[in-house]
C-alpha positions as CSV (number, residue, x, y, z in Angstrom):
1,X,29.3,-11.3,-58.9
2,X,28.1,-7.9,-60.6
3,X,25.0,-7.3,-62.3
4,X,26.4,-7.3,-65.6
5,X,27.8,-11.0,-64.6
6,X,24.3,-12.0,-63.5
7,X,22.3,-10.9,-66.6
8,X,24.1,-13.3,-68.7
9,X,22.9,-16.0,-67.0
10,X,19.4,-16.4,-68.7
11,X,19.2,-16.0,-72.7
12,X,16.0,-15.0,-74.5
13,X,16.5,-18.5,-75.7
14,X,16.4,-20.5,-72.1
15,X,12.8,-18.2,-71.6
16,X,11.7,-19.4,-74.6
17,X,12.8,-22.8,-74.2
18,X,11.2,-22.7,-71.0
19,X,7.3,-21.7,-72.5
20,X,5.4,-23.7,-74.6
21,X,6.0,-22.1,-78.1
22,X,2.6,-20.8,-78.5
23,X,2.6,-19.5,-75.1
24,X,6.0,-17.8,-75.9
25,X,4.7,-16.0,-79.1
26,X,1.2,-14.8,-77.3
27,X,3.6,-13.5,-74.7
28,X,6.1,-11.3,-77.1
29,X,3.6,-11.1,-79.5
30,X,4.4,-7.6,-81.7
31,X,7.0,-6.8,-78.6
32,X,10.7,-8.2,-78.8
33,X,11.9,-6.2,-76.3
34,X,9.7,-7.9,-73.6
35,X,11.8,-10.9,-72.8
36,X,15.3,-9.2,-72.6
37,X,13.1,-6.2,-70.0
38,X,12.3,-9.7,-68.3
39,X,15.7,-10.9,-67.8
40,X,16.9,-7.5,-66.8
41,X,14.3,-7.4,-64.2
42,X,15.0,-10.9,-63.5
43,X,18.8,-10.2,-62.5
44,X,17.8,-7.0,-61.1
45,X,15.7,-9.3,-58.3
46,X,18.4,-12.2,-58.1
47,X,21.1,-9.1,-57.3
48,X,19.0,-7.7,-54.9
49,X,18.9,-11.4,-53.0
50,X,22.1,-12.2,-53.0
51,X,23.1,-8.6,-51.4
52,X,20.1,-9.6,-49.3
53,X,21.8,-12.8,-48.3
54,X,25.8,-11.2,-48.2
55,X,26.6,-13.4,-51.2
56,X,26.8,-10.8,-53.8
57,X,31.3,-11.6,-53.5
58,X,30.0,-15.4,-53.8
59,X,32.2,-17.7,-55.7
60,X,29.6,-19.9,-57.1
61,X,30.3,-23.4,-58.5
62,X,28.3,-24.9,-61.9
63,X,25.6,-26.3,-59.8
64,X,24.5,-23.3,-58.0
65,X,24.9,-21.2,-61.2
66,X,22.7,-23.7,-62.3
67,X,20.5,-23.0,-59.5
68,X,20.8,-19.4,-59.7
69,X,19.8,-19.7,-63.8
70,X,17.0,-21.8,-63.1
71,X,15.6,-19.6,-60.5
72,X,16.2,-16.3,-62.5
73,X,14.2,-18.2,-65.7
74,X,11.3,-18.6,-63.8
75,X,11.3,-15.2,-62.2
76,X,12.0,-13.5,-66.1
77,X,8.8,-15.6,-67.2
78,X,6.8,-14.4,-64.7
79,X,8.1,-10.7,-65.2
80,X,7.0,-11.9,-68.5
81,X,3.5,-12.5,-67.7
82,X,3.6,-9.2,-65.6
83,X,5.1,-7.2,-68.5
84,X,1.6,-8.5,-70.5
85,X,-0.1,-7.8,-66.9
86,X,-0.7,-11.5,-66.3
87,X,1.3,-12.2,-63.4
88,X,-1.5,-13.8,-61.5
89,X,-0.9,-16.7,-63.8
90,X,2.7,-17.0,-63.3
91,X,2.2,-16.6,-59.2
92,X,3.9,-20.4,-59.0
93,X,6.9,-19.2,-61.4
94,X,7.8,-16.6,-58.9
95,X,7.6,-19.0,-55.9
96,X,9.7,-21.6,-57.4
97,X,11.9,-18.9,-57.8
98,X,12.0,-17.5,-54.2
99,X,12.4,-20.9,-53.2
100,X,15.3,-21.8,-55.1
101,X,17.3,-18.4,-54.4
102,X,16.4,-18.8,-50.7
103,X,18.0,-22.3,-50.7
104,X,21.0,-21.5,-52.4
105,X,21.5,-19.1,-50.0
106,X,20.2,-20.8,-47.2
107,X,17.5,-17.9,-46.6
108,X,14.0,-18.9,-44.8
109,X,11.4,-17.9,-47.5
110,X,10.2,-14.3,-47.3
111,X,6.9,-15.8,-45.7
112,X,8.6,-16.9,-42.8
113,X,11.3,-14.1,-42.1
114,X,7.8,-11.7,-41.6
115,X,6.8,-11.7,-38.5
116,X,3.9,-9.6,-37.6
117,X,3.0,-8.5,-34.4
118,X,0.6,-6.0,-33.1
119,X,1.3,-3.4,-30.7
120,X,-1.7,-1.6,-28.3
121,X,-0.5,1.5,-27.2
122,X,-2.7,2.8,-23.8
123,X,-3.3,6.2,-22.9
124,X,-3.5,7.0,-18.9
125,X,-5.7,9.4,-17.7
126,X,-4.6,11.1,-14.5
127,X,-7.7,9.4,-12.8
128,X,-8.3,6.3,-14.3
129,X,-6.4,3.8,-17.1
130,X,-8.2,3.7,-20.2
131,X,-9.5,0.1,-21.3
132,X,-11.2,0.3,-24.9
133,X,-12.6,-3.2,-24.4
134,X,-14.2,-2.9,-20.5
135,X,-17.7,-2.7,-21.0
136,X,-18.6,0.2,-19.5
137,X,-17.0,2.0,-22.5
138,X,-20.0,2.9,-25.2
139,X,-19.2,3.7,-28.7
């Protein structure tokens, strides 16, 4: 699946559709070009995950395309809301969209792939090891 092949998947209409109408025209208000910038970003993100997850040569059957449109929507309406620099109300539209992309392609959820762990290198002196928290050390 290209780019080009994703981007069609979501229509300035489905975003709309998807908005309250009111919501829609604050949103785009004075500033068409908003929703297609969000779709592009949109398939920009859903290309980048299915690379991510080695299914960018996918054949994909109706239902996950319709998984794949749904989950691109909600990611171009909160692009949307970012575009107007209110993504922090959107934050549960991009979930829902990790979430659906991830189970499409059976990916954990970026939350869980991270794991952090801390690493405390020590220094050696030639006499003695260096211990930052043994209490004879004094800041």
């Amino acid at each position: 699946m290209t780019l080009d092949e994703i981007k069609i998947l979501v229509s300035v209409e489905a975003v709309q559709n998807s908005l309250d109408s009111q919501l829609f025209e604050t949103l785009t208000y004075d500033s068409p070009h908003k929703v297609p910038t969000a779709i592009d970003k949109a398939a920009a993100w859903a290309y980048s995950k299915l690379i991510q997850g080695k299914a960018q040569n996918n054949t994909f059957n109706n239902d996950e395309l319709s998984l794949l449109t749904e989950a691109m929507c909600k990611m171009a309406i909160y692009e949307l809301y970012s575009l107007c620099e209110f993504e922090g109300s959107a934050e549960e539209k991009r979930k829902d969209a990790y979430v659906i992309i991830n189970a499409l392609l059976g990916m954990q959820s970026d939350e869980q792939s991270v794991k952090r762990t801390a690493k405390i290198s020590v220094s050696k002196d030639a006499n003695q090891s260096f211990n930052p928290y043994h209490p004879s050390i004094r800041r």
